[in-house]
N, C-alpha and C positions, 0 to 999 in steps of 0.2 A: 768350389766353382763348377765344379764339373757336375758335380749334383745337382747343381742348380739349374744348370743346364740341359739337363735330364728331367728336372720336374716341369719346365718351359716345355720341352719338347710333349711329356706325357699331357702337360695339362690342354696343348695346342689341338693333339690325336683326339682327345676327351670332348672338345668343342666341334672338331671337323665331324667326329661322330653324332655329336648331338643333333650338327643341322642336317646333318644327313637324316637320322633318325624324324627330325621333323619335317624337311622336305618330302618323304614316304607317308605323313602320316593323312595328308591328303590323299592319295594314291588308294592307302589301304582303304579308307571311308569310302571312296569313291567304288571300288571292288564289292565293298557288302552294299552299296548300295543298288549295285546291279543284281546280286545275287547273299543276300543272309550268310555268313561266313567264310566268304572268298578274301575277303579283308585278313579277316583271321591265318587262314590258309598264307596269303602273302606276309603276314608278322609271324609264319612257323608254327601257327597256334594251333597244331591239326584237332586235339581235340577238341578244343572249344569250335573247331571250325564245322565240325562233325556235328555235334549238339546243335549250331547254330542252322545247319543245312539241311540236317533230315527228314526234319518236320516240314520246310518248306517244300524240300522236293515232293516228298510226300503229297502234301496239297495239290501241290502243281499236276501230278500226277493223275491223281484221281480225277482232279476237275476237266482236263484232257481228253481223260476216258469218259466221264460222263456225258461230256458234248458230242464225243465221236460216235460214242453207242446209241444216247440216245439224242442224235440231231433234230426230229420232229419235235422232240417235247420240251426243250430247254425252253422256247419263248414262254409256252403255256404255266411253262412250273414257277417263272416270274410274277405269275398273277396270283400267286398264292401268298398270303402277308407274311406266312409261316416260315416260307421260305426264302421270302426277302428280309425279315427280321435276324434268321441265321444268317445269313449273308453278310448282315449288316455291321456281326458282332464278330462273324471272321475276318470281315475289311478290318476294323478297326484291332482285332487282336494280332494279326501278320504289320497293322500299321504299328503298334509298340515295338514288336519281333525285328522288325528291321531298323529302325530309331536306337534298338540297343544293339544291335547289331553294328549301325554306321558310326557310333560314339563311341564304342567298344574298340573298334578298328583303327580310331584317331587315335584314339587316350593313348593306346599300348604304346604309340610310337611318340607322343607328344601332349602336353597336358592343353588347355583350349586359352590363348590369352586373343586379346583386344588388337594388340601391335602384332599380330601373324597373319601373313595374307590366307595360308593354310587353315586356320580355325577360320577366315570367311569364305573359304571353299568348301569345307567342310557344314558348315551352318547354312551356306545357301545350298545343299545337298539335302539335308535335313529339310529347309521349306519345301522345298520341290517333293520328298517322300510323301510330309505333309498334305502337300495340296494333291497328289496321285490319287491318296485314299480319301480324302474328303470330298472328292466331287461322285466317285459310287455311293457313299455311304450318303452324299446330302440327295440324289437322286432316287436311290433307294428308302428313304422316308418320303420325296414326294411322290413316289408310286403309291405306299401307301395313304399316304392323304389321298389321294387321289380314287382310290379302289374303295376305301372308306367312304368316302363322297357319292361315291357312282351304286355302288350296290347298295342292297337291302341291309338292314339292321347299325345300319353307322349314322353316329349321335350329329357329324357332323353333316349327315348329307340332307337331316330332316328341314331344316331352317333354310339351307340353302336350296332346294329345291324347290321348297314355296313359294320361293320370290322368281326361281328363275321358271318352272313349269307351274301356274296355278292350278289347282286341283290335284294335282298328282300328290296326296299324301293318301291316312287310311282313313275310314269313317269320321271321324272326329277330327281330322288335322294334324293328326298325332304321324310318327315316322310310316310309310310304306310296313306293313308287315311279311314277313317271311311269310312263301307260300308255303301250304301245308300239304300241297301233293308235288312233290317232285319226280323228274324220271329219273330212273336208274340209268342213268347214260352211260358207264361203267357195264351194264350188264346188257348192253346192245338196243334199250328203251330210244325213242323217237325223242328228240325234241322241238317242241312249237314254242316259240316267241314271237308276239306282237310289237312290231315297230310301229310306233306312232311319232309323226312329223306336228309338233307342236306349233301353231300360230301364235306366239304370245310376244309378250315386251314391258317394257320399263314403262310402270302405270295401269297394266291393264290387271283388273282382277279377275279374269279368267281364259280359256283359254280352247279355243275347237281345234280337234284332230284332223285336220283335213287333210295329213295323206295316214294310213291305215294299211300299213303292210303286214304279212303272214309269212315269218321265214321261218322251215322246217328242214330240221337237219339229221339225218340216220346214221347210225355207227358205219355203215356199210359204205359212205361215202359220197350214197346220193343226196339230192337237198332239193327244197322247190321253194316259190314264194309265189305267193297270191296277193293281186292289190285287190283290197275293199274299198267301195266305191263314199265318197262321205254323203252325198243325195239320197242314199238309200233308207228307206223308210221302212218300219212293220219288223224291225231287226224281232226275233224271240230273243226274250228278256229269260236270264236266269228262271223267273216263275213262268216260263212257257208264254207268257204274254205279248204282244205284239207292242214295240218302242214307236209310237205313232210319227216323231220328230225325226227329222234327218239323222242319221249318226255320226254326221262329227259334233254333232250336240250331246250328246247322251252325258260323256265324261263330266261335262259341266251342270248339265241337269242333277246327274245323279248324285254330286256334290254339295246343291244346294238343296236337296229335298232328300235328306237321308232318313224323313219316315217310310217315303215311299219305296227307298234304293237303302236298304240297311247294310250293303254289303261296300258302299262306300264307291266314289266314283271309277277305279285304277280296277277294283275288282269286278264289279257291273259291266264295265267295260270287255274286259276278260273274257267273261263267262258267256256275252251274249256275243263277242265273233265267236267263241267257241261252239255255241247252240248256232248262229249261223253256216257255219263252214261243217259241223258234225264232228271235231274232234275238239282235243283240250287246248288250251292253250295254258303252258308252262307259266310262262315269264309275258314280264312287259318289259319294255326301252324305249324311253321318251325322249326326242332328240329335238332340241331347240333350234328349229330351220333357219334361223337367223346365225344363230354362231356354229351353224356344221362346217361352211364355208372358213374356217380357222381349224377343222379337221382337215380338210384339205392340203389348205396351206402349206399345214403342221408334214406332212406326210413328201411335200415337194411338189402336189397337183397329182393329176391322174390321164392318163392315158387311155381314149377312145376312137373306135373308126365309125363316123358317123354315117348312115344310109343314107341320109338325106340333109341338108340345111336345116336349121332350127331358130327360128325367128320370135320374136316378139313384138310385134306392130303399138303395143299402149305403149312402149318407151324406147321405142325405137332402136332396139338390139337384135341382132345375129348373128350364128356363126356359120361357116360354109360344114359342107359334108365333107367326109375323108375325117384322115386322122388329125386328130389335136390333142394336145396336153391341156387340160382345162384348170383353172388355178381356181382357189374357192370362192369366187365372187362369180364366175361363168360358173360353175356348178352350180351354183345357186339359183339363178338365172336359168341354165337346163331343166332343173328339173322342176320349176316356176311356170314356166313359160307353156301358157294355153290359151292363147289371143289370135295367132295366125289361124291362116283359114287349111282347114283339114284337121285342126289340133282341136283336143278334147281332155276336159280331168282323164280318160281311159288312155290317151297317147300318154298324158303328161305320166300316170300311173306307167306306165313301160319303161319312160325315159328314165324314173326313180331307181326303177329294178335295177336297168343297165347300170346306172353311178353304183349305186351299191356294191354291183358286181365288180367293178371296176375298183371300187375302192378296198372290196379284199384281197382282190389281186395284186393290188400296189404295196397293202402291208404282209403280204408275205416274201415280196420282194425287195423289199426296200431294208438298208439299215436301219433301222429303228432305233441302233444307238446315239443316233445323231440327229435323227430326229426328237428324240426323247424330251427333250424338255420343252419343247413347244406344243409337242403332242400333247404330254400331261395335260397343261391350263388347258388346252383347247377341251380335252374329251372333260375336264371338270366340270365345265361352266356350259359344255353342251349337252351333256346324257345324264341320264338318271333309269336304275332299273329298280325290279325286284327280285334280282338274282341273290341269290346268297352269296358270300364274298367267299366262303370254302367251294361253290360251285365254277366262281369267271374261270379257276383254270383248267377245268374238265372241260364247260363249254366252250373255253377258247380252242384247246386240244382238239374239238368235235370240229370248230369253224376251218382251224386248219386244215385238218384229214379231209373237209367238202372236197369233191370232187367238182370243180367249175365246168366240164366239160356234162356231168349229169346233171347239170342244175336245172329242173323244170320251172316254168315262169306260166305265171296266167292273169290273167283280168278281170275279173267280174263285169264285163259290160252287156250292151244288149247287142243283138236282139238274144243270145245264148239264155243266159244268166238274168237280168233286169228288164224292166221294159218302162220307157220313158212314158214321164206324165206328168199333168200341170195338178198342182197340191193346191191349198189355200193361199190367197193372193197372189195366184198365176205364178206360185215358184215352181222350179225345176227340182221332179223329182223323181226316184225309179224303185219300181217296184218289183221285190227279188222271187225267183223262181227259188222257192227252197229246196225243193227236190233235185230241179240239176245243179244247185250251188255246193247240196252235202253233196252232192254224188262226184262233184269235182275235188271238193274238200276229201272226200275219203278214200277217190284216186290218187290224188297226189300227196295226203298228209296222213292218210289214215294205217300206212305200214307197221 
């Protein structure tokens, strides 16, 4: 009897233990879930807690340092696919690391049944790891898609960019080609990019550049932009020849008469602001004026102090002067708007610069991690370059280091630069001083 009573007793101890043991075994998952073998650490387990923890601290550690030391250049080295690829395969390798870590941590104390509220504390721990790393890792593939889209040499940005900018492919229709002179921007080389403001839309087969900007940026920190004027005529053509047509024609001319324009319209283009203005130009970026205003957006709007009121009398829009946050539908409109009286393509051309300016200001300031996925689709469906995809994080690097406070800005307008005149059937058009246009081009871009 007594023994009997003794094995009651022991088998009671044996039970009280066991829900203790499963009562903890929540606890312990929840411990590795915070930290890779702290679970362990509270089921005794030092060494497996050790294995489980030094690798992570490890990580944690260095990634730490590396933002701390080098804080300018973390945004830049995201545009590199290289380095969003490793990224992508550490998210997902620390996601396994801690999954056997949080399971590991249960088990030891309690095995996983259906009837324990613990096993779905445990399991809803687990989703939640789950979803932590799935949302860098699904974001870090649409950076890629997306950097793939936008720059030169990606399969997927050829097809979409024909429909969304017409013309903008190479000679024959085929992808943008990689340019064949690049600068050494690593080794303190200038770089010039032409921004071109795309007119186009859904139906149309082709497409005039009529805003034409020249933005130049130097290792040293200075940078300038130049608006080109789209009336201007007599542009010298790669073969030294005078473009008789306006140039926000050209892109489309040279397009469709590629006996005459072999070098394809994106390139033609290129080469003749460049023989315009007297220096090279690197790169192009085609920005679809209709969907920038979802760059905007994407970013939370943008912050300016206006000089003056800014009106548009054909549709009956304005904004007062002073400061505004402008959302991308008034951006759009700002830098649109040439119908009031005093306003001209050469005001509108300033107004462009200023958004611009304004809009890199806002993305150095701004989280961009939370903007991130709205930014993607917007810059997808709106830009298209011919940057090379090994180059967007050196020149992003460059964009950053600008110095906004040296940014030189200019016009091409008259009476300086152009001098206004009536073309064939009384159009409006200007005809360029070449000598003081290089002489501006190789003050402000020829360093």
């Amino acid at each position: 009897m007594n023994q009997d009573r003794r094995n009651r007793a022991v088998d009671v101890e044996t039970a009280q233990q066991t829900r203790r043991r499963r009562r903890k075994a929540p606890i312990a998952a929840f411990l590795s879930f915070l930290f890779p073998g702290a679970g362990q650490l509270y089921n005794h387990q030092r060494r497996f807690a050790a294995v489980l923890a030094v690798p992570v601290a490890l990580v944690t550690f260095l990634a730490a340092g590396t933002i701390l030391i080098g804080r300018g250049s973390v945004l830049p080295r995201l545009l590199d696919i290289r380095v969003i690829v490793a990224l992508i395969v550490l998210d997902l390798v620390l996601l396994a690391w801690r999954l056997v870590a949080i399971i590991h941590a249960h088990w030891y104390r309690a095995s996983f049944r259906f009837n324990r509220v613990g096993s779905y504390v445990t399991g809803a721990l687990l989703l939640l790891t789950i979803g932590m790393h799935a949302v860098p890792a699904v974001y870090g593939a649409k950076l890629i898609d997306t950097l793939s889209a936008v720059a030169a040499g990606g399969d997927r940005a050829s097809a979409t960019d024909r429909v969304r900018f017409p013309g903008f492919a190479g000679p024959s229709g085929e992808p943008l080609p990689v340019p064949p002179h690049r600068p050494f921007i690593e080794a303190g080389q200038r770089v010039n990019i032409l921004l071109v403001g795309v007119d186009s839309g859904p139906g149309r087969d082709h497409a005039l550049t009529d805003t034409m900007l020249v933005l130049s940026i130097d290792t040293d920190g200075s940078s300038a932009m130049i608006s080109v004027p789209r009336d201007l005529v007599n542009a010298p053509l790669p073969n030294h020849q005078p473009y008789p047509e306006k140039l926000n024609s050209l892109l489309q001319t040279a397009n469709a008469l590629p006996d005459a324009y072999p070098l394809g319209g994106v390139a033609t283009l290129k080469a003749t602001i460049g023989e315009l203005l007297g220096v090279p130009i690197h790169y192009i970026a085609a920005i679809d004026m209709a969907g920038f205003k979802r760059v905007v957006d994407a970013i939370g709007g943008v912050e300016m102090n206006l000089a003056r009121p800014v009106e548009d009398p054909s549709i009956g829009w304005s904004i007062p002067a002073g400061p505004i946050v402008m959302n991308g539908d008034t951006a759009l409109r700002f830098v649109r708007a040439r119908h009031a009286v005093g306003d001209d393509d050469f005001v509108r051309a300033g107004r462009q610069q200023q958004l611009l300016t304004a809009v890199r200001e806002k993305l150095t300031r701004t989280n961009l991690l939370t903007a991130l996925p709205g930014l993607l689709d917007a810059v997808k469906s709106t830009i298209a370059t011919d940057v090379p995809s090994d180059q967007m994080p050196i020149l992003a690097q460059a964009v950053q280091d600008a110095d906004i406070g040296r940014l030189e800005q200019a016009v091409i307008e008259p009476p300086a630069y152009v001098t206004p005149a009536t073309g064939a059937n009384g159009a409006y058009i200007l005809i360029p001083d070449l000598a003081r246009i290089r002489e501006l081009g190789q003050k402000l871009m020829g360093g």
